[in-house]
N, C-alpha and C positions, 0 to 999 in steps of 0.2 A: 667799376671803381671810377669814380670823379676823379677828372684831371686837375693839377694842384692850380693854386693862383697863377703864380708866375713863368709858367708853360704855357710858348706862344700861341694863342690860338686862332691866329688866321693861317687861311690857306696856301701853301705856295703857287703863285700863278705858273711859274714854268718847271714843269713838269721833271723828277728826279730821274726817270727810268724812260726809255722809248725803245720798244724793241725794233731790231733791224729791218730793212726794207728787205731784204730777202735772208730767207731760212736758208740755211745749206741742205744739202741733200745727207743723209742720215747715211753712218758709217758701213762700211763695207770691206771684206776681205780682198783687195785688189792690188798690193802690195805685189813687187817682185818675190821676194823671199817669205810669203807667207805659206804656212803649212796646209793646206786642204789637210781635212778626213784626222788620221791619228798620228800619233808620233811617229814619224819612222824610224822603222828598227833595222839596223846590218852594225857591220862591225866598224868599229872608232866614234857612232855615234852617240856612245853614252846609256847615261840611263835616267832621264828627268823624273824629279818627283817633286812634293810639297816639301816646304819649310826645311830644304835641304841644310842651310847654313846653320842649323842647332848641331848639327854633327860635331861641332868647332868647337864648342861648350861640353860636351862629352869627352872629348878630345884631351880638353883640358885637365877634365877631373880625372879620365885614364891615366897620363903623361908620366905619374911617378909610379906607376906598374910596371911600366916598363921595361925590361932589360935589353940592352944592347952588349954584344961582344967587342974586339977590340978592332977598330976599323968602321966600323959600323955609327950611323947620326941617329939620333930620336925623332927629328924630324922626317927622314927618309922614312923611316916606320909608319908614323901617326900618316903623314901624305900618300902613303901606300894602302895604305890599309882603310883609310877613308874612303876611297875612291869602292873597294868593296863594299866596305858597310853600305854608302850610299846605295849601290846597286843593290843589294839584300833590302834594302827599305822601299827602293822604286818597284820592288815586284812585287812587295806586299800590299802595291798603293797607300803608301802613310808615309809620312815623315820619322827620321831615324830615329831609333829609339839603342840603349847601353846597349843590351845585346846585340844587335849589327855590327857595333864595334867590335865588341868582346870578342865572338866567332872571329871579325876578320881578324885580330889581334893573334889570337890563338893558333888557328890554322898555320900560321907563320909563325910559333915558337914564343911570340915576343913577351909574354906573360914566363916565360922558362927560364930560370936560370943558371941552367943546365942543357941547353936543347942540344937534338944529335947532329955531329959536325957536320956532316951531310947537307942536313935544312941551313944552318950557317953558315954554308958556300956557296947554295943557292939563291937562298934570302939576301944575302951582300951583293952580288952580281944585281938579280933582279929588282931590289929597293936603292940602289945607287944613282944617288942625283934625284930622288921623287922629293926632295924639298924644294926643288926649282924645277914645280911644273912647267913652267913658261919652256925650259929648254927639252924636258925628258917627257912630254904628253904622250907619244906615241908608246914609251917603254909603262907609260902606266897604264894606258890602256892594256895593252897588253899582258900585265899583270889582274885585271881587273876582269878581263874576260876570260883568261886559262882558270880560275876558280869554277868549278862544276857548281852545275845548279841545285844539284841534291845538296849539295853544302851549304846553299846557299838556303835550303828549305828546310832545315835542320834545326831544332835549337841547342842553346849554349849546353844543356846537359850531353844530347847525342854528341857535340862537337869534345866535350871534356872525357867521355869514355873512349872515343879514337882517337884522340892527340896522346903522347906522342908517336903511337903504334901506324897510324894509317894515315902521317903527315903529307907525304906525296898526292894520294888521292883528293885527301881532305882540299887543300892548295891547287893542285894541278898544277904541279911542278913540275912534269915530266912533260909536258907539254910546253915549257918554258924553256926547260933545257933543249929539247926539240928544235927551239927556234934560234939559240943561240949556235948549234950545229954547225 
């Protein structure tokens, strides 16, 4: 395509681009705090995955399922139970998807409005204060890793024919209560 009239067409004599008199030397893993090889895994270190922050978006559209007892916040819930879903989606390698939620929701009653008073004295104790991660990390870790992994490999139908019959194992409650001993 011909360039029009009035586009100038002489050259510019000094030059718009000059690349640098030295190249840097091409990136490298040599950081203090960088990870060789794979994630490490032991306990308090979480559980990373993809596109974790849709969880919040789920979260959202869950939030009026909800039930809470008397004493009990919604957000100690949704912050508790995130922290499993998350972890249920980091093993599948994917990003979280409603049922991660749901199971974690369930497992804990919170879909119930009715649940047995049992899970409601443990449930209160163990989600107290999970709206203010910054101060309670440690107490949700620890809610996040007493969940067994067969629950966590389950889906929402297996998890709705043993809730609320086989909530301790489903949860790994007894293992919570264990620590608070």
């Amino acid at each position: 395509m011909a360039a029009p009239r009035f586009a100038p067409s002489r050259r510019r004599s000094d030059p718009f681009y000059e690349s640098p008199d030295v190249v840097p030397a091409s990136w490298s893993t040599d950081r203090p705090a960088e990870i060789e090889g794979l994630q490490p895994v032991g306990p308090s270190l979480g559980y990373p995955g993809p596109d974790q922050g849709f969880i919040l978006t789920i979260a959202k559209r869950l939030r009026p399922r909800i039930c809470t007892q008397s004493g009990e916040h919604i957000d100690d819930a949704i912050n508790g139970s995130i922290g499993i879903a998350l972890r249920r989606a980091s093993m599948m390698s994917r990003a979280p998807v409603v049922h991660d939620l749901t199971i974690a929701l369930t497992i804990w009653g919170w879909f119930d409005t009715n649940p047995p008073a049992e899970l409601v004295k443990i449930r209160s104790d163990a989600f107290a204060g999970l709206r203010n991660l910054g101060h309670h990390y440690g107490a949700a870790r620890r809610l996040v890793d007493a969940v067994p992994e067969s629950t966590l490999r389950a889906t929402p139908d297996q998890i709705s024919l043993l809730y609320p019959a086989q909530w301790k194992v489903l949860s790994g409650a007894d293992t919570l209560e264990n620590d608070h001993v």
